[in-house]
py3Dmol code that shows the C-alpha trace and the ligand (Angstrom):
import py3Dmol

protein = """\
ATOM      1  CA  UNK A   1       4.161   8.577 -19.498  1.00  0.00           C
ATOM      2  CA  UNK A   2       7.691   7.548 -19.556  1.00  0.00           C
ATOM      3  CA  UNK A   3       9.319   4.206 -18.851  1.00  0.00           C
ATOM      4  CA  UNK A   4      11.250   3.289 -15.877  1.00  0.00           C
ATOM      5  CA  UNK A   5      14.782   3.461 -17.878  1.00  0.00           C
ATOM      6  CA  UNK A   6      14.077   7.069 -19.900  1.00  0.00           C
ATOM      7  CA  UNK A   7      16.268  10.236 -18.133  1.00  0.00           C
ATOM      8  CA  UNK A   8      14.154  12.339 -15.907  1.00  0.00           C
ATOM      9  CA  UNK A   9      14.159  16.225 -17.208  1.00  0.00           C
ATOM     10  CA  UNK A  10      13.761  17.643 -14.223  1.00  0.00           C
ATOM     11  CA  UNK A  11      15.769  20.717 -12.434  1.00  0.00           C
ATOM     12  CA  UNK A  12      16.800  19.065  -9.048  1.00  0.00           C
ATOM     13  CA  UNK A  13      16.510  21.182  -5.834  1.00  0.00           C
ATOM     14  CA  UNK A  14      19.850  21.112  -3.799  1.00  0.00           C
ATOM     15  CA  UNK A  15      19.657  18.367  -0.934  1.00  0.00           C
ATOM     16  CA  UNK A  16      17.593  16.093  -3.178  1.00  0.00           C
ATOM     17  CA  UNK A  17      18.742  12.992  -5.049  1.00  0.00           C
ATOM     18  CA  UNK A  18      17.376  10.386  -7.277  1.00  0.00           C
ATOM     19  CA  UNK A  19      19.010   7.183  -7.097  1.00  0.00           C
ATOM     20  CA  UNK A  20      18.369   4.361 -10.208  1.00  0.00           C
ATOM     21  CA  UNK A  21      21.858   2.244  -8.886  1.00  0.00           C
ATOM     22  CA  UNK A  22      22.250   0.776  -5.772  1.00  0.00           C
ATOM     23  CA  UNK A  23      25.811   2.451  -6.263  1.00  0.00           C
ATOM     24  CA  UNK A  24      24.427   5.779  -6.061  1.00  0.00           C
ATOM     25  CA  UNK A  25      22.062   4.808  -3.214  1.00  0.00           C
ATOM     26  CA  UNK A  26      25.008   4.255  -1.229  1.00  0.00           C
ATOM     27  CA  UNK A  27      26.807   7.038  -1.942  1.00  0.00           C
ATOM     28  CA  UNK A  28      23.842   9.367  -0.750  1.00  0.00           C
ATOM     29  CA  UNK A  29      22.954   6.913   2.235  1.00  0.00           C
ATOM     30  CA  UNK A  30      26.768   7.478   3.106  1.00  0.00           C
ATOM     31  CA  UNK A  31      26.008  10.970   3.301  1.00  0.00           C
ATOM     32  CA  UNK A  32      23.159  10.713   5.831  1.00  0.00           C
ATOM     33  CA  UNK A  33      24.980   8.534   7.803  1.00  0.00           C
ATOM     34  CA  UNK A  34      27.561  10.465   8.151  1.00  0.00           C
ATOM     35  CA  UNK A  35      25.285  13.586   9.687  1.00  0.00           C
ATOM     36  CA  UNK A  36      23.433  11.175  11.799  1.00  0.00           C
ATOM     37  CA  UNK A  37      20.004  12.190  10.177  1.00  0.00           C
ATOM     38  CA  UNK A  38      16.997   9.691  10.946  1.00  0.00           C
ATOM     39  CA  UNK A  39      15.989   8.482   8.013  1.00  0.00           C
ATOM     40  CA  UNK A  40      12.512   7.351   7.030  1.00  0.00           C
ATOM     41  CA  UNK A  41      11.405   5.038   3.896  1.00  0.00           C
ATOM     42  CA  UNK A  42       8.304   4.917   2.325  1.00  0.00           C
ATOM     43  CA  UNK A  43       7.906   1.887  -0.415  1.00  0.00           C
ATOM     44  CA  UNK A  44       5.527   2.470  -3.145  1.00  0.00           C
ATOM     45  CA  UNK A  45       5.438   0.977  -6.889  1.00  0.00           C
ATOM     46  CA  UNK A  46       4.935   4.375  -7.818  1.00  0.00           C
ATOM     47  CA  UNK A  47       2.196   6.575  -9.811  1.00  0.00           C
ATOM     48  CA  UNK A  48       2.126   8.637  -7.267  1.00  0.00           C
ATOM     49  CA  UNK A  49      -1.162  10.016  -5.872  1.00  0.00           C
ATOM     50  CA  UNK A  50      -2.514  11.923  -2.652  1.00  0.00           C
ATOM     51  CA  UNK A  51      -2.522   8.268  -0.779  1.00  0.00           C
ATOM     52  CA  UNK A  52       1.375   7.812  -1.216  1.00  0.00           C
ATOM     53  CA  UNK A  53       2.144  11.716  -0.773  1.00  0.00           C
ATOM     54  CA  UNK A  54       0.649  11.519   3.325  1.00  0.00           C
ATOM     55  CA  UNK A  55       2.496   8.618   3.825  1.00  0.00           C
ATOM     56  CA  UNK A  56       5.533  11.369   2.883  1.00  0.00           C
ATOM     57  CA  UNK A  57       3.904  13.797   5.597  1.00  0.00           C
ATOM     58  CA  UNK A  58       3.922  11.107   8.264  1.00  0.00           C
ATOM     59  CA  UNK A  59       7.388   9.977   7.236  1.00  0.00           C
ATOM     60  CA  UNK A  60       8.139  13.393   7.775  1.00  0.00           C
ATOM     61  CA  UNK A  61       7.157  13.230  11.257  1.00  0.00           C
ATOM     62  CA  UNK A  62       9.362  10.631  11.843  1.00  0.00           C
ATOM     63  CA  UNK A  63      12.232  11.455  10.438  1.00  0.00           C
ATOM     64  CA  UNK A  64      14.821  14.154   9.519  1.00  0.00           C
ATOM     65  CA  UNK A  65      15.447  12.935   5.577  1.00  0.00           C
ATOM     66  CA  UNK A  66      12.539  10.452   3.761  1.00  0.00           C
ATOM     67  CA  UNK A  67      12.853   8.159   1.163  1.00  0.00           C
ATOM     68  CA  UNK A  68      11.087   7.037  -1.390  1.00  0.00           C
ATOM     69  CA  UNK A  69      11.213   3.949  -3.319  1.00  0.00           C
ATOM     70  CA  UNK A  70       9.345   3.313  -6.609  1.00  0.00           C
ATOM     71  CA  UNK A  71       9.841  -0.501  -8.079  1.00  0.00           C
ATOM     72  CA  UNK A  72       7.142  -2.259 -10.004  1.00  0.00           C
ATOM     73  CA  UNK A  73       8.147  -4.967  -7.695  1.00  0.00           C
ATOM     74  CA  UNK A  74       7.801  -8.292 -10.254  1.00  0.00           C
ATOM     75  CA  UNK A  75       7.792 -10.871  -7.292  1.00  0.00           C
ATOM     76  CA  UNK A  76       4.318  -9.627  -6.133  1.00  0.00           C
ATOM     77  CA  UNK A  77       2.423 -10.109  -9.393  1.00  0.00           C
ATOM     78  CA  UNK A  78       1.162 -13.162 -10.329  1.00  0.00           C
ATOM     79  CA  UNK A  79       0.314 -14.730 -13.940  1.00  0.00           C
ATOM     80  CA  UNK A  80      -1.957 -13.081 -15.830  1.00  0.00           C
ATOM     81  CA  UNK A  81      -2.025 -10.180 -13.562  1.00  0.00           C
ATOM     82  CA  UNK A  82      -1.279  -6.521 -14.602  1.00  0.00           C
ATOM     83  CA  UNK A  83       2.698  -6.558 -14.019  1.00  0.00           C
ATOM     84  CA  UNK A  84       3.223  -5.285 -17.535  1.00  0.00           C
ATOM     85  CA  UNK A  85       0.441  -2.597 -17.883  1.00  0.00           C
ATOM     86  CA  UNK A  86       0.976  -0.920 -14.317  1.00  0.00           C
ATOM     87  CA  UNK A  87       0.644   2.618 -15.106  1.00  0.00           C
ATOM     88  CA  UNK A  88       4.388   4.228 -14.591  1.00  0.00           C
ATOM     89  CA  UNK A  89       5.427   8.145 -14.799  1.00  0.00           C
ATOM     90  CA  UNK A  90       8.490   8.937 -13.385  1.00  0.00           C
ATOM     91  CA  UNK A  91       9.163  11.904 -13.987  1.00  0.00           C
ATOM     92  CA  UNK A  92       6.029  13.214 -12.630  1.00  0.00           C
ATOM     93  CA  UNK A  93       6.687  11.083  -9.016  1.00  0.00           C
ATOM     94  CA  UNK A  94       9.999  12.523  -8.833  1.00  0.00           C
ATOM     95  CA  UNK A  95       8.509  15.868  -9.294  1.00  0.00           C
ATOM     96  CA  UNK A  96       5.524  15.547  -6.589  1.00  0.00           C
ATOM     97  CA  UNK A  97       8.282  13.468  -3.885  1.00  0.00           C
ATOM     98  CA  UNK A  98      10.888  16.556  -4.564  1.00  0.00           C
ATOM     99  CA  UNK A  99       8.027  19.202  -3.884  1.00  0.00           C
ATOM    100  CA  UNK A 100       6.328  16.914  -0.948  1.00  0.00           C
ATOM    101  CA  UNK A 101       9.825  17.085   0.829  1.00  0.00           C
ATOM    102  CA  UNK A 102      11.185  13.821  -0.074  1.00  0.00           C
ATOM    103  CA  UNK A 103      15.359  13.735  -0.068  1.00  0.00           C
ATOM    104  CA  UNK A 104      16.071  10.593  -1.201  1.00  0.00           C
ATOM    105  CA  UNK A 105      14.115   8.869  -4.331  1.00  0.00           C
ATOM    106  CA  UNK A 106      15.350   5.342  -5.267  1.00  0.00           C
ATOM    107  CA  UNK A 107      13.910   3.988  -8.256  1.00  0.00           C
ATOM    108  CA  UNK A 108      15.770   1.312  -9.487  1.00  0.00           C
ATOM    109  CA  UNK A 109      15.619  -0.535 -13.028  1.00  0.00           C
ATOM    110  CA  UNK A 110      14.857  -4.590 -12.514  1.00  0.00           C
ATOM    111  CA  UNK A 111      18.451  -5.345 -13.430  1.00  0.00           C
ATOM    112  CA  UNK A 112      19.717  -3.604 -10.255  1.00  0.00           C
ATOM    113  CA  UNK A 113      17.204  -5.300  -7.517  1.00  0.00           C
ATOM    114  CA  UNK A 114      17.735  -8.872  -8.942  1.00  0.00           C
ATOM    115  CA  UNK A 115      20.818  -9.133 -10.723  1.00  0.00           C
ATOM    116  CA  UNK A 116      20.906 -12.694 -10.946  1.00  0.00           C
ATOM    117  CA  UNK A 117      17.099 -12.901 -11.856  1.00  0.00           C
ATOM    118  CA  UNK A 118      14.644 -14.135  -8.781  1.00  0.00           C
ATOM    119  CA  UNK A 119      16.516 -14.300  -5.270  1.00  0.00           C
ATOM    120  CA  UNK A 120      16.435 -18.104  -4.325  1.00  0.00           C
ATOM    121  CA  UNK A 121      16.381 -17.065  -0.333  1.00  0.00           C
ATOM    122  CA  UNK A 122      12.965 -15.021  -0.183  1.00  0.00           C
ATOM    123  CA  UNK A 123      11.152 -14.505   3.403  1.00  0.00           C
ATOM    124  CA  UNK A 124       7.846 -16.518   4.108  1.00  0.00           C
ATOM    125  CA  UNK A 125       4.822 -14.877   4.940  1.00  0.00           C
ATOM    126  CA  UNK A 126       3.568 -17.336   6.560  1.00  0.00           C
ATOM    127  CA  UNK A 127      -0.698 -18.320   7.754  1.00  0.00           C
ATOM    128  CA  UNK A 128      -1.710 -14.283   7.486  1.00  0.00           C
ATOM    129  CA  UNK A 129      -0.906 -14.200   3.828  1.00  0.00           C
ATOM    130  CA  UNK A 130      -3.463 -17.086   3.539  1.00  0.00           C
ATOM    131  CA  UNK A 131      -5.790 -15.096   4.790  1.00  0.00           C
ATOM    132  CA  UNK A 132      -7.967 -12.146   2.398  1.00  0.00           C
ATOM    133  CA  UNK A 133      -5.997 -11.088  -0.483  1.00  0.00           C
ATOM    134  CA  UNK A 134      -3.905 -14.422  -0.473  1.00  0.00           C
ATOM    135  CA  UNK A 135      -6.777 -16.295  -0.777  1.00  0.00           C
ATOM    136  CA  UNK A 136      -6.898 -15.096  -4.664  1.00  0.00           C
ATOM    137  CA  UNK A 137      -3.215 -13.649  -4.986  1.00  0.00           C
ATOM    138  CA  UNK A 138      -1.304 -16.531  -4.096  1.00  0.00           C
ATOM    139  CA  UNK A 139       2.230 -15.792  -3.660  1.00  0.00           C
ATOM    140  CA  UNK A 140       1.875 -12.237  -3.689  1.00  0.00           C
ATOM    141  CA  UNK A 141       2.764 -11.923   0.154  1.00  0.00           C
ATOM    142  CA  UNK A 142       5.670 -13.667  -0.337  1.00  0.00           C
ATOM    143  CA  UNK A 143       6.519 -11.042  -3.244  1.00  0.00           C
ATOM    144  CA  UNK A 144       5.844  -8.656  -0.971  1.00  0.00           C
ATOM    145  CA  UNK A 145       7.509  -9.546   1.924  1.00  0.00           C
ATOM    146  CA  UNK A 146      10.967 -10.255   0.270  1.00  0.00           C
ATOM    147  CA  UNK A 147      10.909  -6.882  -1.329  1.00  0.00           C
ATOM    148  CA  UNK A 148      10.359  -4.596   1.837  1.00  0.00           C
ATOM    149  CA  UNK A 149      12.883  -6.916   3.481  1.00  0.00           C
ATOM    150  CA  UNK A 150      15.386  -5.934   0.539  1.00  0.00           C
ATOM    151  CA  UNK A 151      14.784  -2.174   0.400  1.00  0.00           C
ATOM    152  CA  UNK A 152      15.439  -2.507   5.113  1.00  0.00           C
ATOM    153  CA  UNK A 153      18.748  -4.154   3.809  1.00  0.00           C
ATOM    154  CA  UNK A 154      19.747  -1.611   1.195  1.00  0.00           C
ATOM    155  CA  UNK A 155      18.212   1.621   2.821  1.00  0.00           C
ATOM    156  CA  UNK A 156      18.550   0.630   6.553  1.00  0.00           C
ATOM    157  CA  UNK A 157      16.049   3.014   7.707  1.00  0.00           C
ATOM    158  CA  UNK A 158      14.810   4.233  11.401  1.00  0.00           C
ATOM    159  CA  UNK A 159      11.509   4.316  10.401  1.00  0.00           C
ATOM    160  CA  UNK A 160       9.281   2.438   7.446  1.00  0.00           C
ATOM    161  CA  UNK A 161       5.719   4.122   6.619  1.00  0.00           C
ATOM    162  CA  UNK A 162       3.131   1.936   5.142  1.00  0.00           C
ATOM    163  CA  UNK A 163      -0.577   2.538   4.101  1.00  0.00           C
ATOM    164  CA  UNK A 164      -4.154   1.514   5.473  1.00  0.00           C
ATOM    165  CA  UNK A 165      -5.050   0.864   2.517  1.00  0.00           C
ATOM    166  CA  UNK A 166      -2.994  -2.491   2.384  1.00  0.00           C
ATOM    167  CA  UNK A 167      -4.136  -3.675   5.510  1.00  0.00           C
ATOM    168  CA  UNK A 168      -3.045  -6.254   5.166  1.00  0.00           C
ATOM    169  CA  UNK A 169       0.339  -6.008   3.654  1.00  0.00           C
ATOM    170  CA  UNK A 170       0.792  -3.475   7.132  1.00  0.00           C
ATOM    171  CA  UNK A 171      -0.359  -6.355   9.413  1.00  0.00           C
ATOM    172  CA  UNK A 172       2.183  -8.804   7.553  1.00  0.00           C
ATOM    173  CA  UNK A 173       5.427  -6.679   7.690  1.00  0.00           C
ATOM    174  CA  UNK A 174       4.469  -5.427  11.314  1.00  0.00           C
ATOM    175  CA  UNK A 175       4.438  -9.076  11.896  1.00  0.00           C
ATOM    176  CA  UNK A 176       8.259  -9.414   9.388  1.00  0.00           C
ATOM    177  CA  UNK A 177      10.063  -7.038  11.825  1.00  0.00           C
ATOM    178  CA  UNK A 178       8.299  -8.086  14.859  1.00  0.00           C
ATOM    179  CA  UNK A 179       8.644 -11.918  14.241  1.00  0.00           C
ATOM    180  CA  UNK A 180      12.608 -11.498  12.532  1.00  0.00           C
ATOM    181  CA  UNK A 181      13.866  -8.534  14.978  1.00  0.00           C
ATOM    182  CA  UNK A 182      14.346  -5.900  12.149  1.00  0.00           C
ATOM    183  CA  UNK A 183      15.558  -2.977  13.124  1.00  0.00           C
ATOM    184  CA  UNK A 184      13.245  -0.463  11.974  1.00  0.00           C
ATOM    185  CA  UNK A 185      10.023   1.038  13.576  1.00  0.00           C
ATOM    186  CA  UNK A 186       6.977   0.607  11.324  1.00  0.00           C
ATOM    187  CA  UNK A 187       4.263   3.322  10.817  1.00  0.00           C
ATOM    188  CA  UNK A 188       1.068   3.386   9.363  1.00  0.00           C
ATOM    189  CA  UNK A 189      -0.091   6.125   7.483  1.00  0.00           C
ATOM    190  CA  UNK A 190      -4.581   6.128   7.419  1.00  0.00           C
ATOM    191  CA  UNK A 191      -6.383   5.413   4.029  1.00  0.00           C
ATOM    192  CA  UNK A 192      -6.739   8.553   1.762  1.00  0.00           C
ATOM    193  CA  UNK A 193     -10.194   8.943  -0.433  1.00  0.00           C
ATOM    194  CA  UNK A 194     -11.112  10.628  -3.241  1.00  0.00           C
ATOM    195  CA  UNK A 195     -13.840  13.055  -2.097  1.00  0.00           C
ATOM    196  CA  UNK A 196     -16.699  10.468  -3.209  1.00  0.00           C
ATOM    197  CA  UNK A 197     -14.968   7.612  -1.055  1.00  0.00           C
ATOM    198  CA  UNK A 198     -12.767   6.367  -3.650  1.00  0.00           C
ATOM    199  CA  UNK A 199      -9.768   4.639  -1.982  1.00  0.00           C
ATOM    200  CA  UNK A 200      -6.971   5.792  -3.824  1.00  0.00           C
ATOM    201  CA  UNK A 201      -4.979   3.716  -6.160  1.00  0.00           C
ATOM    202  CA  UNK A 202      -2.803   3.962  -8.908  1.00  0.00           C
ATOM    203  CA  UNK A 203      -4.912   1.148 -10.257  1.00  0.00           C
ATOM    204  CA  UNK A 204      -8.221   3.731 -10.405  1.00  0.00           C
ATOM    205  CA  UNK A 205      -6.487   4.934 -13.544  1.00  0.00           C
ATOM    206  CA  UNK A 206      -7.249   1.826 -15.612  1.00  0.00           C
ATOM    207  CA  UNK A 207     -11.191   2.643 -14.722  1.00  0.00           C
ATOM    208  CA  UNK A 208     -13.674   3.659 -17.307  1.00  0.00           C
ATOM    209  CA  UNK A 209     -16.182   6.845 -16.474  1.00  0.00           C
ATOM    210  CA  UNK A 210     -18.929   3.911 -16.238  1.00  0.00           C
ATOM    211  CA  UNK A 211     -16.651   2.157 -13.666  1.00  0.00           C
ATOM    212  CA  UNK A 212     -15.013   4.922 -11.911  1.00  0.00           C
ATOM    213  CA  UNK A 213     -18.865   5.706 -11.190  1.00  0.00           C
ATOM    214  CA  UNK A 214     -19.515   2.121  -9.880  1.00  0.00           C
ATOM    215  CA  UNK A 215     -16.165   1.582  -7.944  1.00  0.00           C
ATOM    216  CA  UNK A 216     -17.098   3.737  -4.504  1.00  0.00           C
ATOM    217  CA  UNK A 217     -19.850   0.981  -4.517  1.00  0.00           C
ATOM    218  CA  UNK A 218     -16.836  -0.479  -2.536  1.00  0.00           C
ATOM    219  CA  UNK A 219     -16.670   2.504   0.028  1.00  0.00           C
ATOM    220  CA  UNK A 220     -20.262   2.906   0.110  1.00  0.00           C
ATOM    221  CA  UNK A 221     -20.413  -1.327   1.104  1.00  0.00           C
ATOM    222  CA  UNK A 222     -18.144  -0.738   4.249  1.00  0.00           C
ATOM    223  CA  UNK A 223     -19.932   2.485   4.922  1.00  0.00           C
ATOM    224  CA  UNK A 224     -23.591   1.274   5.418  1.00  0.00           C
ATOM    225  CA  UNK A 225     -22.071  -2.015   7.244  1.00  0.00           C
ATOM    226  CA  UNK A 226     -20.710   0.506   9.282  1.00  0.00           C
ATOM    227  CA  UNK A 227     -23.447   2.536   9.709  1.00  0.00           C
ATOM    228  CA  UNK A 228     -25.689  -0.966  11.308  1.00  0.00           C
ATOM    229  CA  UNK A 229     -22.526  -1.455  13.542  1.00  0.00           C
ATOM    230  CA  UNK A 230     -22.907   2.195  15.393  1.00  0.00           C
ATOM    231  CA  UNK A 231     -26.414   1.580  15.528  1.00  0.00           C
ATOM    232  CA  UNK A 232     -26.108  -1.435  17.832  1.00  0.00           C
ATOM    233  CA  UNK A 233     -26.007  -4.589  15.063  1.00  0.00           C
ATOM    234  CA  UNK A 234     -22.848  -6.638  16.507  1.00  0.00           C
ATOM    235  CA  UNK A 235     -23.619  -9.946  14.239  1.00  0.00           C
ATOM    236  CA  UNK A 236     -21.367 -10.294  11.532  1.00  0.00           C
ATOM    237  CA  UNK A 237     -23.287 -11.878   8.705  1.00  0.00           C
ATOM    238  CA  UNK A 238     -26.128  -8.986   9.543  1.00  0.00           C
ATOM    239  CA  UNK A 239     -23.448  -6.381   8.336  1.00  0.00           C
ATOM    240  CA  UNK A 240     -21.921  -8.144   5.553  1.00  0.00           C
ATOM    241  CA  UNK A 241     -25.607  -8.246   4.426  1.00  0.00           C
ATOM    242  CA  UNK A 242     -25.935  -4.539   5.156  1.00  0.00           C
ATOM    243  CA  UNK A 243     -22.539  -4.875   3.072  1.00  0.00           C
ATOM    244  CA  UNK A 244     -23.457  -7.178   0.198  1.00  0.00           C
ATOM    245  CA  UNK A 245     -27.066  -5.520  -0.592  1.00  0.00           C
ATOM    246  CA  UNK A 246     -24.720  -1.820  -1.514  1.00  0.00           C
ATOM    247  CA  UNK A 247     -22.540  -4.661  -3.865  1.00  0.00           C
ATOM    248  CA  UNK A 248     -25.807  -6.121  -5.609  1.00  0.00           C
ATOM    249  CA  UNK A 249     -26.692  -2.522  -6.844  1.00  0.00           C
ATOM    250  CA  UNK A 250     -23.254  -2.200  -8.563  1.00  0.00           C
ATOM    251  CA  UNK A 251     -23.683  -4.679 -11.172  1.00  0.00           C
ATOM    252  CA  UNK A 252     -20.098  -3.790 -12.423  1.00  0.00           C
ATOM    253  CA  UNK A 253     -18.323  -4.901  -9.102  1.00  0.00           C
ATOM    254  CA  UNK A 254     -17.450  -8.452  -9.000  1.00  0.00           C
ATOM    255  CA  UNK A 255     -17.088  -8.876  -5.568  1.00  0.00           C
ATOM    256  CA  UNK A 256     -13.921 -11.759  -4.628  1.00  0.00           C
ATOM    257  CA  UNK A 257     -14.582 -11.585  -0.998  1.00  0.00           C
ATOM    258  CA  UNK A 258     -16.517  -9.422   1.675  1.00  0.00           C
ATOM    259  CA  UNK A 259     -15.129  -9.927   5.199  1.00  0.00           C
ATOM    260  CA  UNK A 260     -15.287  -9.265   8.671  1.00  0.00           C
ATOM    261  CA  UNK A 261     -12.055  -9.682  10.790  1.00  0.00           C
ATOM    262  CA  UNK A 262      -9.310  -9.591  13.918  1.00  0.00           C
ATOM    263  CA  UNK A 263      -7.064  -6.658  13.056  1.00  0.00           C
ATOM    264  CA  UNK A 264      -4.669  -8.509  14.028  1.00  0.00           C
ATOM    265  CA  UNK A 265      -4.679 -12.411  13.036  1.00  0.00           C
ATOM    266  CA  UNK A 266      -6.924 -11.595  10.511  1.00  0.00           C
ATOM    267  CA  UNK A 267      -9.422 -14.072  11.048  1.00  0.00           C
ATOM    268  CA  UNK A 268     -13.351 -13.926  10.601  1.00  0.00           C
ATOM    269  CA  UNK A 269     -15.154 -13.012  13.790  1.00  0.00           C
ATOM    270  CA  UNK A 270     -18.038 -14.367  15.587  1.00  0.00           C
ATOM    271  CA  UNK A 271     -18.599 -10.987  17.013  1.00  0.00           C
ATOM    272  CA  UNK A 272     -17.993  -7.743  15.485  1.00  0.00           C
ATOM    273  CA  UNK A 273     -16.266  -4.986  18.186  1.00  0.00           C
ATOM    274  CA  UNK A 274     -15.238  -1.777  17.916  1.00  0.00           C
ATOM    275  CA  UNK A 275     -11.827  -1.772  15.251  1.00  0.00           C
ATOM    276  CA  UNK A 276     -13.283  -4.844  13.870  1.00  0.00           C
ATOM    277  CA  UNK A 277     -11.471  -4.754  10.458  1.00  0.00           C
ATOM    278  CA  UNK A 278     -14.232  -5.277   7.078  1.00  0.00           C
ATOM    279  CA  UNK A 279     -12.227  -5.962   4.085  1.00  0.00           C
ATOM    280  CA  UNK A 280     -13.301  -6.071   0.566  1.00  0.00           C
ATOM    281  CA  UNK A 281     -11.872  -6.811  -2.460  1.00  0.00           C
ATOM    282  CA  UNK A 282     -13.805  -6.690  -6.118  1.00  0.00           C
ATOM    283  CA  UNK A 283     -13.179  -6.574  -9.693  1.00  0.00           C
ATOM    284  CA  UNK A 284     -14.873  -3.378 -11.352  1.00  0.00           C
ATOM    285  CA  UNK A 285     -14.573  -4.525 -14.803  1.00  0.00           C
ATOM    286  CA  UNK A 286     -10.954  -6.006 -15.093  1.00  0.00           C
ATOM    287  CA  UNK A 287      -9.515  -3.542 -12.306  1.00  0.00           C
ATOM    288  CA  UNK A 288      -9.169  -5.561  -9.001  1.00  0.00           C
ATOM    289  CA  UNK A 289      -9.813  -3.009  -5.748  1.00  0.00           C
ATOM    290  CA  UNK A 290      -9.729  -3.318  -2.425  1.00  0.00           C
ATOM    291  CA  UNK A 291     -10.697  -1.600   0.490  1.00  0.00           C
ATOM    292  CA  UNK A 292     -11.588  -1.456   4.235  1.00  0.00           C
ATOM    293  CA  UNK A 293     -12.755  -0.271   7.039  1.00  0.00           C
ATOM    294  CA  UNK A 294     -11.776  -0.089  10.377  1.00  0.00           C
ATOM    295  CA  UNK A 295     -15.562  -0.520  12.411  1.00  0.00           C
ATOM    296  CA  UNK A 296     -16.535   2.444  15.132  1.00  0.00           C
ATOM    297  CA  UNK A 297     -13.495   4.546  14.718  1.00  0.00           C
ATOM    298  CA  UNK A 298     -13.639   8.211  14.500  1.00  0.00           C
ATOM    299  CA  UNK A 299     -12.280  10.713  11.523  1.00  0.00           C
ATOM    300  CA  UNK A 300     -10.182  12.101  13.922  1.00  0.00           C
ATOM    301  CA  UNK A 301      -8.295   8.362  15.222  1.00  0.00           C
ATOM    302  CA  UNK A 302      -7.441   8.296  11.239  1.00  0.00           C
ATOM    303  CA  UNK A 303     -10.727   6.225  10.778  1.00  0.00           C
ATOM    304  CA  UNK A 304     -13.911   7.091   8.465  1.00  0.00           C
ATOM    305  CA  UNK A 305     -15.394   9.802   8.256  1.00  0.00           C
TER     306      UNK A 305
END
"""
ligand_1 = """\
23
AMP
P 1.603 0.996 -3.867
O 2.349 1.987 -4.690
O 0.197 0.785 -4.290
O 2.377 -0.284 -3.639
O 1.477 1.654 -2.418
C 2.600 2.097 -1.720
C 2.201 2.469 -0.317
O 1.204 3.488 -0.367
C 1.586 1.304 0.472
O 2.031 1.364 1.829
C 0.118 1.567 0.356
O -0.642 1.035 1.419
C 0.086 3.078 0.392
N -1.152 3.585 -0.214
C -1.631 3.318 -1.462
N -2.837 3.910 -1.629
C -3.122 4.549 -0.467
C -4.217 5.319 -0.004
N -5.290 5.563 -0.757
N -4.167 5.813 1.258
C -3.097 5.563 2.046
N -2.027 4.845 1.674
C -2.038 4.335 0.440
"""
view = py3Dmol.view(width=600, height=400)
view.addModel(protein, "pdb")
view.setStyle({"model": 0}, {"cartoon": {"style": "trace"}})
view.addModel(ligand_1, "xyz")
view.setStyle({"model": 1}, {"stick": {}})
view.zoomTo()
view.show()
């Protein structure tokens, strides 16, 4: 593994850049600008894995040149959390975004995204980051938030692709550009598994065999909850129990909360329906995960299989 700062030892292809300064960013953003290309960003904190790498293929889609961004992003971590330890390989992410067709990587040091240490004007989330995931991760919304903001103002792209995964990071900065009038069109890439229904996560690579084992508990929750829904159960505390009874038999999950709720606002429902949204988040030994699960939709819609 090598640290953000180490030189990457890598034979660039022509037409493909890596920026670590926002000096060099320009200078290659200058050059798309200048051929009119449509440019696409897709923000990760890097690690790269299959989840990240369709986001690149939707991006793709959208756009005639994508970028990628990889910052540990230190505004979104709280105390105590795993800021330090996050796994980091650069040189293998610029080597899988160069061969997925990525132009543009921008991976830049600390120093370079907050010169003057935290930014005192930061963007508020607002009531959704209250919801799920804030509940436990306070201030990580904002983190979040103010970040993506940043990397629209330094990149200005067309197009920004996000992941299902973070549902509910996608709801909040569809909400940012809708609520602020940014200038960029937001898509949302579907959640990629591991073939046992592992969401994918650079965080999966802190599990142990015994906990990799016990972590698509989490998959397998949503799944069977699922499963009542198709069959006619529309009551929401009957599938979280459908839910909950798949978390009991994982001892090693530690569930933090099991939800059923409004795509949009987020908010627990009195009635599940069709793209009812079940979140979950657990710890499997010190690893938090999270998943969901979008209720009723089809493989094909970018759903569950
Ligand atoms: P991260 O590097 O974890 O901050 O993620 C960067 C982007 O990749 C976010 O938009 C995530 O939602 C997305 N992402 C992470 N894991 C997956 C996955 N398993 N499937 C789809 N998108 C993902």
């Amino acid at each position: 593994m090598s640290s953000g700062s180490q030189p990457i030892k890598i034979t660039f292809r022509p037409g493909f850049t890596v920026a670590r300064s926002l000096r060099s960013l320009e200078k290659a953003l200058e050059e798309i600008q200048a051929r009119e290309l449509r440019l696409a960003l897709v923000p990760t904190m890097g690690y790269l894995h299959e989840g990240h790498l369709s986001l690149v293929d939707v991006a793709r889609q959208h756009a005639d040149v994508v970028a990628l961004s990889i910052f540990v992003n230190p505004l979104q971590f709280g105390e105590g959390e795993d800021l330090d330890r996050y796994p980091r390989d650069m040189e293998r992410d610029v080597k899988l975004a160069m061969e997925r067709g990525v132009g543009l990587v921008f991976a830049p040091p600390r120093e370079e995204m907050y010169p003057g240490g935290e930014p005192v004007v930061t963007v508020d989330p607002g009531s959704l980051a209250t919801r799920l995931c804030g509940q436990y991760r306070p201030g990580h919304f904002h983190g979040v938030v103010t970040v993506v903001a940043k990397l629209f103002g330094l990149l200005r792209p067309q197009v920004a692709v996000f992941g299902r995964k973070d549902y509910q990071q996608a709801v909040l900065i569809r909400r940012m550009v809708q609520d602020l009038n940014l200038p960029v069109e937001i898509q949302v890439g579907p959640l990629v598994r591991e073939p046992d229904g592992l969401a994918m996560s650079s965080r999966n690579a802190y599990l142990s065999a015994q906990e990799r084992a016990q972590a698509v508990g989490l998959h397998q929750a949503l799944k069977a909850a699922d499963a009542a829904f198709r069959q006619g159960e529309g009551r929401p505390e009957q599938l979280l129990d459908r839910a909950r009874a798949v978390l009991d038999a994982h001892p090693l999950l530690r569930p933090q909360y099991l939800e059923l709720v409004d795509p949009e606002t987020l908010e627990p429902l009195e009635e599940a329906r069709e793209g009812s949204v079940l979140a979950v988040a657990a710890h499997c030994g010190s690893t938090r995960l999270i998943d969901n699960l979008i209720l009723g939709a089809a493989r094909s819609e970018g759903g569950e299989g």
